[in-house]
VEXDRENBA-275154 format. One record per atom (N, C-alpha, C): residue number from 0; residue in one letter; atom name; x, y, z. Coordinates in Angstrom, 1 decimal, padded with zeros to 4 digits. Each point is the difference from the previous one (the first is absolute). Last residue first. Example, Ala and Ser with C-alpha at 12.3 -4.5 7.8 and 13.67 -1.06 7.14 Angstrom:
TISE_1_S_N_012.8_-002.2_007.1
TISE_1_S_CA_000.9_001.1_000.0
TISE_1_S_C_-000.8_001.1_000.8
TISE_0_A_N_000.3_-005.7_-000.1
TISE_0_A_CA_-000.9_001.2_000.0
TISE_0_A_C_000.9_001.2_000.0
END
This chain:
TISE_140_X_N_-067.6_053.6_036.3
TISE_140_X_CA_000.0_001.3_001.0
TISE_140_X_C_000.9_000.4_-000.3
TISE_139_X_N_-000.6_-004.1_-001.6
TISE_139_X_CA_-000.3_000.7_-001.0
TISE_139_X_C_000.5_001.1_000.6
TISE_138_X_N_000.1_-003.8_002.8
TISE_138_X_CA_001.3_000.9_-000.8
TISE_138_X_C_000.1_000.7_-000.9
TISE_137_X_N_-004.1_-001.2_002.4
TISE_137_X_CA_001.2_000.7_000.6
TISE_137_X_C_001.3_000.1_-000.5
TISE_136_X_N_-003.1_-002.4_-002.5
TISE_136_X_CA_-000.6_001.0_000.4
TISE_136_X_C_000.6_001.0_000.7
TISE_135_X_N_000.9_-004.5_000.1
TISE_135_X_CA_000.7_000.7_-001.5
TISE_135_X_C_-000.3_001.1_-000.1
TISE_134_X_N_-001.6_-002.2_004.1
TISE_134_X_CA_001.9_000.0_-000.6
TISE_134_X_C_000.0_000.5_-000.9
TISE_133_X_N_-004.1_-001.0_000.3
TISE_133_X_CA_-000.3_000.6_001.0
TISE_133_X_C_002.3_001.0_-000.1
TISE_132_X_N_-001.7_-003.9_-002.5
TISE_132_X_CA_-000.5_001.1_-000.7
TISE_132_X_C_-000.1_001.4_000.7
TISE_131_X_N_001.2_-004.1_002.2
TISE_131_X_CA_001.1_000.2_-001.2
TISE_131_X_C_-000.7_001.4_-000.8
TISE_130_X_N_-002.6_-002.1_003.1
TISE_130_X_CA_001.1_000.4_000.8
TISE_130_X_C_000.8_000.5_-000.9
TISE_129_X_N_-003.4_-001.8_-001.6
TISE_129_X_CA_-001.0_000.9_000.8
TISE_129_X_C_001.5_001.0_000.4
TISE_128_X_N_000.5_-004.5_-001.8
TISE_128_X_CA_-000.4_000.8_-001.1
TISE_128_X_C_-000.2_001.8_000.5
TISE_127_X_N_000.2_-003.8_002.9
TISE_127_X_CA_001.4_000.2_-000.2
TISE_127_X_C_000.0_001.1_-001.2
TISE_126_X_N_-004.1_-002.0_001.6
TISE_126_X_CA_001.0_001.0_001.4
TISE_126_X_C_001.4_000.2_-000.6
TISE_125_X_N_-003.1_-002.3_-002.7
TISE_125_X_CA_-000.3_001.0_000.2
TISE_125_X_C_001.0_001.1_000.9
TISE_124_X_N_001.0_-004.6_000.0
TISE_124_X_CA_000.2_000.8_-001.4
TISE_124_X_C_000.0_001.6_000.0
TISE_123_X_N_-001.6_-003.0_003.4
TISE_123_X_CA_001.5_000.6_000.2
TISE_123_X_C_000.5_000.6_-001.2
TISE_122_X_N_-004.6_-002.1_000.2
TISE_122_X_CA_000.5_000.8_001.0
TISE_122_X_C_001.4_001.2_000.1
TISE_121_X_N_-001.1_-004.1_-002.8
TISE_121_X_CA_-000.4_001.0_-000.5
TISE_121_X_C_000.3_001.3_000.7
TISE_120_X_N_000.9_-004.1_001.8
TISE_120_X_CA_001.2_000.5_-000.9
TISE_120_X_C_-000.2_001.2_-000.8
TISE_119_X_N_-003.1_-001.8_003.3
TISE_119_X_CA_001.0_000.3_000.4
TISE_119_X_C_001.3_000.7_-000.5
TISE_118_X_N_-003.7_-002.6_-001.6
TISE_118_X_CA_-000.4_001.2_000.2
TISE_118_X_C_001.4_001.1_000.6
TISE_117_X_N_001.0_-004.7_-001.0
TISE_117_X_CA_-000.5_001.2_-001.4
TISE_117_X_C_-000.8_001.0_000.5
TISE_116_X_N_000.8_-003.2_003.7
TISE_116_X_CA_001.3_000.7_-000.8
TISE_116_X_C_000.0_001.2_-001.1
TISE_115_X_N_-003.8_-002.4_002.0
TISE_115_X_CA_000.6_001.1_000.8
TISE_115_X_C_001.3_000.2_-000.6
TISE_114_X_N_-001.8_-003.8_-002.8
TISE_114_X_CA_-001.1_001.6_000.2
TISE_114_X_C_000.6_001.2_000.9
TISE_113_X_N_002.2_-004.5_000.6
TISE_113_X_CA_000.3_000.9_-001.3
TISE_113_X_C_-000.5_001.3_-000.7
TISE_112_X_N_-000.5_-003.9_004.0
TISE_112_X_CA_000.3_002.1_000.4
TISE_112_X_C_000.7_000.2_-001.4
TISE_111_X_N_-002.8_-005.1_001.5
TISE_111_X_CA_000.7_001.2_-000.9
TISE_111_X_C_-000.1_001.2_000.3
TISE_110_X_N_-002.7_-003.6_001.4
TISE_110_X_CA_001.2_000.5_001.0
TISE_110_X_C_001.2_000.5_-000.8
TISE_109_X_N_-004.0_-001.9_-002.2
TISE_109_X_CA_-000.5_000.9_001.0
TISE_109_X_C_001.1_000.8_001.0
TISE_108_X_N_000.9_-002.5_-003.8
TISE_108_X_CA_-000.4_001.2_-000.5
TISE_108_X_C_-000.9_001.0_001.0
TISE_107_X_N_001.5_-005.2_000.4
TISE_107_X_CA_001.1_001.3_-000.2
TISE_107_X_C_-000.3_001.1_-000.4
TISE_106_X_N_-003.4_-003.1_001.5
TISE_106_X_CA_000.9_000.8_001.3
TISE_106_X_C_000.7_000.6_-001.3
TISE_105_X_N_-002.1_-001.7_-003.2
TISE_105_X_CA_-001.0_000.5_001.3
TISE_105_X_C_001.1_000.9_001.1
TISE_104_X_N_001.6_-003.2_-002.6
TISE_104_X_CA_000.3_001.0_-001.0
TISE_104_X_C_-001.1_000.9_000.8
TISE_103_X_N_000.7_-004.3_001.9
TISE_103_X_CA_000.8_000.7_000.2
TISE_103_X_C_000.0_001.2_-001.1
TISE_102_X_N_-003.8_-002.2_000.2
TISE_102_X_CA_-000.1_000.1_001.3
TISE_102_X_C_001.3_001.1_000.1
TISE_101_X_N_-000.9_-002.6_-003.9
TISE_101_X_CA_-000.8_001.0_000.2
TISE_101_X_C_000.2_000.9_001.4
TISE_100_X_N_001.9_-004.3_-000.6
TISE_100_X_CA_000.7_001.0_-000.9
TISE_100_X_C_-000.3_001.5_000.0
TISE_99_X_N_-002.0_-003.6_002.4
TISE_99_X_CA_000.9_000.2_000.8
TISE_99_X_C_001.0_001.3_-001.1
TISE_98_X_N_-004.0_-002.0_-001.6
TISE_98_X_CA_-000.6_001.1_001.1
TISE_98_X_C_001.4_000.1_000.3
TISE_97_X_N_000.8_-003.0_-003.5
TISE_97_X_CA_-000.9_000.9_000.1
TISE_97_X_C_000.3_001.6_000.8
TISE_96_X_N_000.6_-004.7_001.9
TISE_96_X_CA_001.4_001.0_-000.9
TISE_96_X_C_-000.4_001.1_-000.9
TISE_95_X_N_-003.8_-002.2_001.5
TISE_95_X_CA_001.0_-000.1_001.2
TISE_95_X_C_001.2_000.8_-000.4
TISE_94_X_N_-003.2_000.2_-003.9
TISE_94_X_CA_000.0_-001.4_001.0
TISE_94_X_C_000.7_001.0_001.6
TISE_93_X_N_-004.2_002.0_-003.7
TISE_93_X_CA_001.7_-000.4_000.9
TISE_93_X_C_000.2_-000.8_000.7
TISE_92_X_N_-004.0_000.4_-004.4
TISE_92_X_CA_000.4_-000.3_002.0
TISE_92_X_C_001.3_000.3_000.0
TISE_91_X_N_-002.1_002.7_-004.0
TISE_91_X_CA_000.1_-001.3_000.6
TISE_91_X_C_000.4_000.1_001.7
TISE_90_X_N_-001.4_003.5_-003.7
TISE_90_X_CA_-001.1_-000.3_001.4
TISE_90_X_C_000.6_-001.7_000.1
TISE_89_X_N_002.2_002.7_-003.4
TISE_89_X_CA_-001.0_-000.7_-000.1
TISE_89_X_C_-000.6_-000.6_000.3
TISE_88_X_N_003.2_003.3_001.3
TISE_88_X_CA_-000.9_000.6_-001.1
TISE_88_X_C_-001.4_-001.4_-000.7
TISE_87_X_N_003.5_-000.7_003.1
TISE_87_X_CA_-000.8_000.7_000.7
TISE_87_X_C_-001.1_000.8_-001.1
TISE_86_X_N_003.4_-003.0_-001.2
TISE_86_X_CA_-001.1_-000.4_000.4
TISE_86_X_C_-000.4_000.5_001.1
TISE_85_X_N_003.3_002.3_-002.4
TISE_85_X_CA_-001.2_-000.9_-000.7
TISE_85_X_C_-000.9_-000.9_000.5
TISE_84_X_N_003.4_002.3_002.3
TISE_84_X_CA_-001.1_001.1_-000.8
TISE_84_X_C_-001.0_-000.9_-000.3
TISE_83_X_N_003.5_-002.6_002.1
TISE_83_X_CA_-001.0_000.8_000.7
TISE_83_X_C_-001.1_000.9_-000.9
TISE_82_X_N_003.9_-003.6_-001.2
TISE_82_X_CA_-000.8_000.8_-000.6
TISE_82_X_C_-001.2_000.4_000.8
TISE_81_X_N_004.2_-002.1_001.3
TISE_81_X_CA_-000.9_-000.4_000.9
TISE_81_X_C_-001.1_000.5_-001.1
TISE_80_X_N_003.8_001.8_-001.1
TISE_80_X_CA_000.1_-001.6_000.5
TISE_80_X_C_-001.0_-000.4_-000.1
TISE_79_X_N_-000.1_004.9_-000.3
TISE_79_X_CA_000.5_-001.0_-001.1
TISE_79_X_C_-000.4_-001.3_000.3
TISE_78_X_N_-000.4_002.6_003.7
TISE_78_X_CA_-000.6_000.3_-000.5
TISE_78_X_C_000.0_-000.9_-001.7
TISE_77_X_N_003.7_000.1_003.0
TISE_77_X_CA_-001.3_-000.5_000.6
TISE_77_X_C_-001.0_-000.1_-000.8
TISE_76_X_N_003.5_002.6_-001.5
TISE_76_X_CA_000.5_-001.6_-000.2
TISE_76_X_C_-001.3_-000.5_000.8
TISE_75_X_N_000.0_004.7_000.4
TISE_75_X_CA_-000.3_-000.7_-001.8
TISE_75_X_C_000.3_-001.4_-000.1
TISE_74_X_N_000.9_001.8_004.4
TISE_74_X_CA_-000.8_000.1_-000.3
TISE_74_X_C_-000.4_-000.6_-000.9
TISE_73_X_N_004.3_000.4_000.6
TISE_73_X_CA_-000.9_-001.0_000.7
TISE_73_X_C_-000.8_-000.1_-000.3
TISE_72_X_N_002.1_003.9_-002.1
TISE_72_X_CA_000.2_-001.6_-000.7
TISE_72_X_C_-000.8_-000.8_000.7
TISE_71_X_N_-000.1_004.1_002.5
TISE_71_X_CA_-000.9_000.0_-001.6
TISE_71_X_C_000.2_-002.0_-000.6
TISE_70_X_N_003.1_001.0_003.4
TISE_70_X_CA_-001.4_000.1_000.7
TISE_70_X_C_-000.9_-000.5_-000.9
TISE_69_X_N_004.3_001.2_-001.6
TISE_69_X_CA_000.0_-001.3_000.6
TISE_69_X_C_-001.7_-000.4_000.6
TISE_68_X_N_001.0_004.6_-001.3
TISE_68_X_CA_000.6_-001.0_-001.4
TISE_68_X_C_-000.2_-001.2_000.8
TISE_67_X_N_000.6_003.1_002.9
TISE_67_X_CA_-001.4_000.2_-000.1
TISE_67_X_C_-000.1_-001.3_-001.2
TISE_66_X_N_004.2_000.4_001.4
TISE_66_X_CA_-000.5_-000.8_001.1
TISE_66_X_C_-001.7_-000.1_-000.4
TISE_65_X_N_003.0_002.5_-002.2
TISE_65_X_CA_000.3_-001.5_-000.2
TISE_65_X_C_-001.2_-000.4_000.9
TISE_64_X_N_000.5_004.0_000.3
TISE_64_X_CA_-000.5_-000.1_-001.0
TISE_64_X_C_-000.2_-002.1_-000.8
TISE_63_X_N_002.7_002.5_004.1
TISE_63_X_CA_-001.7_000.1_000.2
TISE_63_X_C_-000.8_-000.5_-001.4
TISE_62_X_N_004.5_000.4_-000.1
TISE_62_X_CA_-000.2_-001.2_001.0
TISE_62_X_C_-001.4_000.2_-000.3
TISE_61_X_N_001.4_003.4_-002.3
TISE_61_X_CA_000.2_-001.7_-000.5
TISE_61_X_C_-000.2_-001.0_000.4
TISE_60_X_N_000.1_004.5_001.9
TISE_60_X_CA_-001.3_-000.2_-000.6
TISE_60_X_C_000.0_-001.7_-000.6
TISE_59_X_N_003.7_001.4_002.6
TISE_59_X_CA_-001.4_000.0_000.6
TISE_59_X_C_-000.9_-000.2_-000.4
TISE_58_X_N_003.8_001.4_-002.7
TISE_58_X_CA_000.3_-001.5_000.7
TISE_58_X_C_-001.6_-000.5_000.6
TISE_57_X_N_-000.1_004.7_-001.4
TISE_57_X_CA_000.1_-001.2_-001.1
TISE_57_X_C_000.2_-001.5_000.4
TISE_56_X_N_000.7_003.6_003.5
TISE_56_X_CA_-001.2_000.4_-000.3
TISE_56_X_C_-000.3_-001.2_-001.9
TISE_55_X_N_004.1_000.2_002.2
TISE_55_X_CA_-000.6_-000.2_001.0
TISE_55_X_C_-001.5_-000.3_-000.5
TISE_54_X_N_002.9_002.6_-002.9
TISE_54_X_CA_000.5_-001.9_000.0
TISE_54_X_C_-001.0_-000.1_001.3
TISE_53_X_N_-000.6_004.6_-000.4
TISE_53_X_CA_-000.1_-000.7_-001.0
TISE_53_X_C_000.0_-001.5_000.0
TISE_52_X_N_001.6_002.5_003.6
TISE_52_X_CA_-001.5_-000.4_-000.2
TISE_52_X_C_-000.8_-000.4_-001.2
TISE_51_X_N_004.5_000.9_000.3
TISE_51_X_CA_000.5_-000.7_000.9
TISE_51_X_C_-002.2_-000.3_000.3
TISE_50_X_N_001.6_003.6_-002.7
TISE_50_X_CA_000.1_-001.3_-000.6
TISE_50_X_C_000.0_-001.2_000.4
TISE_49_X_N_-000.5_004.2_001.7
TISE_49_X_CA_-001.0_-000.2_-000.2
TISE_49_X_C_000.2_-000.8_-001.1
TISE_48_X_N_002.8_001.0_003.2
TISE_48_X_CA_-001.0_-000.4_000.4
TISE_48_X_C_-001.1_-000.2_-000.9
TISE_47_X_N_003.6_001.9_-001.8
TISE_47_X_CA_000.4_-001.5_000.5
TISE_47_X_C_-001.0_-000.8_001.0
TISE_46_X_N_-000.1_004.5_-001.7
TISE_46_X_CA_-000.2_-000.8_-000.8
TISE_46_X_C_000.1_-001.0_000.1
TISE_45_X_N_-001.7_004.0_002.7
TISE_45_X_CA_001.1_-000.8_000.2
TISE_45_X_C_-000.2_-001.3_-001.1
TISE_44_X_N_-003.3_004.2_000.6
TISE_44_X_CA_001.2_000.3_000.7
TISE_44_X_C_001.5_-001.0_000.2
TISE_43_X_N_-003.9_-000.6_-002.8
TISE_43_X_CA_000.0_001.9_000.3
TISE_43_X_C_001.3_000.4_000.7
TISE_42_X_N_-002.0_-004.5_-000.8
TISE_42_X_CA_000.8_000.4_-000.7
TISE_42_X_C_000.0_001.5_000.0
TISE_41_X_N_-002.2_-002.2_002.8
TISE_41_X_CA_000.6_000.0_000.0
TISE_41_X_C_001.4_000.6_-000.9
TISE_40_X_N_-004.5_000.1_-000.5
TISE_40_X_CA_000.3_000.9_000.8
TISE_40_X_C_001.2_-000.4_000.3
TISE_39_X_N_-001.5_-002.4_-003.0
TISE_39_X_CA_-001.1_000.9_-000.6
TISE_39_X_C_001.0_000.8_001.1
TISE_38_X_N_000.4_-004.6_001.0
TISE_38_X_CA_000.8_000.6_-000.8
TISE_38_X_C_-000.1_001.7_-000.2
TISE_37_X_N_-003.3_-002.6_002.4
TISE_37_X_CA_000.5_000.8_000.5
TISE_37_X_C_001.2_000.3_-000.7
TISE_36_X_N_-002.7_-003.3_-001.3
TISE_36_X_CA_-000.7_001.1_-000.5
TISE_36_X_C_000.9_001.6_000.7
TISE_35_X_N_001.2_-004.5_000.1
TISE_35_X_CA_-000.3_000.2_-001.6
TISE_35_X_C_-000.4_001.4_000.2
TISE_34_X_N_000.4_-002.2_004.3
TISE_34_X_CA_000.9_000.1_-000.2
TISE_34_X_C_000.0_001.2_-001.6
TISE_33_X_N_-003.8_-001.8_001.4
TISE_33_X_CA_000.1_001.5_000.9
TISE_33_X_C_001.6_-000.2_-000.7
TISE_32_X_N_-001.5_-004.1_-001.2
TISE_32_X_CA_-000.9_001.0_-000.6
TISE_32_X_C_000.6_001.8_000.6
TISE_31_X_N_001.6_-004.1_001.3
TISE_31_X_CA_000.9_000.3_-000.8
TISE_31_X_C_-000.7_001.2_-000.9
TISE_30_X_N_-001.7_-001.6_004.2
TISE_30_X_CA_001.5_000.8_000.1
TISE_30_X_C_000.7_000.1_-001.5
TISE_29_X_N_-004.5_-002.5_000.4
TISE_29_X_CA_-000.1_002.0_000.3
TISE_29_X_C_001.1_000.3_000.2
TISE_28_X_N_000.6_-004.4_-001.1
TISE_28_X_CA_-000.8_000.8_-001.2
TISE_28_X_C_-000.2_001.2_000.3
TISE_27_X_N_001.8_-003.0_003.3
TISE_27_X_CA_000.9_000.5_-000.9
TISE_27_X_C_-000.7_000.9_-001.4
TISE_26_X_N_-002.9_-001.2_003.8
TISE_26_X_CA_001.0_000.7_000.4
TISE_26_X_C_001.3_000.5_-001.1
TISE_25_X_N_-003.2_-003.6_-000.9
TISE_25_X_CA_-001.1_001.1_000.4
TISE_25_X_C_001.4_000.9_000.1
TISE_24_X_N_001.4_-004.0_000.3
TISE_24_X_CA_-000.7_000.5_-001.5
TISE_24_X_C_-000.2_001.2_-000.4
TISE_23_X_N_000.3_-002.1_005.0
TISE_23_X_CA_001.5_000.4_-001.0
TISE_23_X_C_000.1_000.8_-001.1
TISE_22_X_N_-004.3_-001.6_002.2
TISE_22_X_CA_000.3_001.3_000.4
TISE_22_X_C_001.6_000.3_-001.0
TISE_21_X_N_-001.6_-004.4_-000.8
TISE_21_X_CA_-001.4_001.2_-000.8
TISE_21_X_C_000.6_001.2_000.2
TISE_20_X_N_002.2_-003.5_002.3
TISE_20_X_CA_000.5_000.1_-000.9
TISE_20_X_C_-000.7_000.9_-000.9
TISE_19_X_N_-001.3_-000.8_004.3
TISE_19_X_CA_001.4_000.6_000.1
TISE_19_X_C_000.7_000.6_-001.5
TISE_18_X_N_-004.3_-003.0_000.6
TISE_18_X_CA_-000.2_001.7_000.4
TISE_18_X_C_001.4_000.6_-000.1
TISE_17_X_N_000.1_-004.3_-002.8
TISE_17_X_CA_-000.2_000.2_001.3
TISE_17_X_C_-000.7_001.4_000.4
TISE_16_X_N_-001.0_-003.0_-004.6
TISE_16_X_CA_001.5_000.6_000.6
TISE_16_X_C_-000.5_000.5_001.3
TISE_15_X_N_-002.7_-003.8_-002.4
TISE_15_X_CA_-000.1_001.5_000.2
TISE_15_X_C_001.5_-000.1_000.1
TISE_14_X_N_-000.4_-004.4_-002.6
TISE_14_X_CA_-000.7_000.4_001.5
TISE_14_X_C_000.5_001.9_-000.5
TISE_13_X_N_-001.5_-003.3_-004.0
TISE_13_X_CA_000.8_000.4_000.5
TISE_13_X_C_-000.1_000.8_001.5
TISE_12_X_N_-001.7_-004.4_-003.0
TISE_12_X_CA_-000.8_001.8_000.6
TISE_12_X_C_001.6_000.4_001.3
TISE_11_X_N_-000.7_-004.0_-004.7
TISE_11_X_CA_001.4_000.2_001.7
TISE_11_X_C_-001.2_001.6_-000.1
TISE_10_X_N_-000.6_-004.4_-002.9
TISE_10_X_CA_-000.3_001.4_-000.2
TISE_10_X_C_000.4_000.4_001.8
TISE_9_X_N_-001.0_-004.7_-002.5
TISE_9_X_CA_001.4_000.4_000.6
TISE_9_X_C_000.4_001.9_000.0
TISE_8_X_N_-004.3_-002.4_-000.2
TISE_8_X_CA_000.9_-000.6_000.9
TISE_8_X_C_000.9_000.4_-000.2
TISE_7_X_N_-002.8_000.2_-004.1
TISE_7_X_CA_000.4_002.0_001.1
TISE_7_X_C_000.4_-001.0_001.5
TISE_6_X_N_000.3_-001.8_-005.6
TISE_6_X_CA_-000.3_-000.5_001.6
TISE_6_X_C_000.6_001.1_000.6
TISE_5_X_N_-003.0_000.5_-004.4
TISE_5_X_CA_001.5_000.3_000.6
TISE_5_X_C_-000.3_-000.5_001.4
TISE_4_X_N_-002.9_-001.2_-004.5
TISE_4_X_CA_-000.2_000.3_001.0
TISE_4_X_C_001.7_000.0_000.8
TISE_3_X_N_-001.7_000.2_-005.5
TISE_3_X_CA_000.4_-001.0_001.3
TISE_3_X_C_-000.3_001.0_001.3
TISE_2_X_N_-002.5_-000.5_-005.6
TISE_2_X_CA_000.6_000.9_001.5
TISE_2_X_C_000.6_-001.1_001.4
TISE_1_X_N_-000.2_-000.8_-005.6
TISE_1_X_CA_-000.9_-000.1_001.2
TISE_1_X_C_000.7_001.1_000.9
TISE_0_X_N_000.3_-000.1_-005.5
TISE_0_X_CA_000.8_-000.1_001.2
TISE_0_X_C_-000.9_-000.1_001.2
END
């Protein structure tokens, strides 16, 4: 069998998403994240609230989750296509589309708040873990 060569002309680099659209992202992930986590207390006092954060806090993640799911895919599809690894692994030239591929998997990882999220989610974890144990404690009393 020979080796053929793939025509990469028709390889699409997909454009960024907006600042507006990064912050949107950003915003429903830590609202659905604090939502998730504040069940823990709510439900102490009102079950409907704290079902009403439930759906809220799942829906939110789904969006957010989709949306991270879409990002990743881009990525891997750039990367794929265009077989970046490999010929980065075997010190070839980049063309133009190439660098332009490389370029967009570059910004998107630079102007990603996914890192401040997951810290963030960690964050609230703790704080929610902290609080509830804090509650159960007093109604041990």
């Amino acid at each position: 069998m020979g080796s053929c060569k793939i025509n990469l002309s028709g390889v699409k680099i997909p454009k960024g998403y907006s600042n507006r659209t990064i912050s949107l992202y950003f915003w429903v992930g830590l609202v659905s994240a604090i939502a998730l986590r504040v069940i823990i207390i709510a439900d102490y006092y009102n079950d409907h609230v704290a079902r009403m954060l439930f759906y809220l806090g799942v829906i939110g993640y789904m969006v957010f989750f989709a949306h991270r799911y879409r990002i990743a895919k881009r990525r891997t599809n750039v990367l794929n296509e265009l077989e970046l690894l490999d010929k980065i692994e075997k010190r070839e030239i980049l063309t133009e589309k190439d660098l332009e591929g490389l370029k967009y998997i570059i910004w998107s990882l630079s102007v990603s708040k996914e890192r401040l999220n997951y810290l963030l989610i960690i964050t609230f974890s703790i704080i929610a873990i902290v609080v509830s144990l804090i509650m159960d404690m007093r109604s041990l009393l």
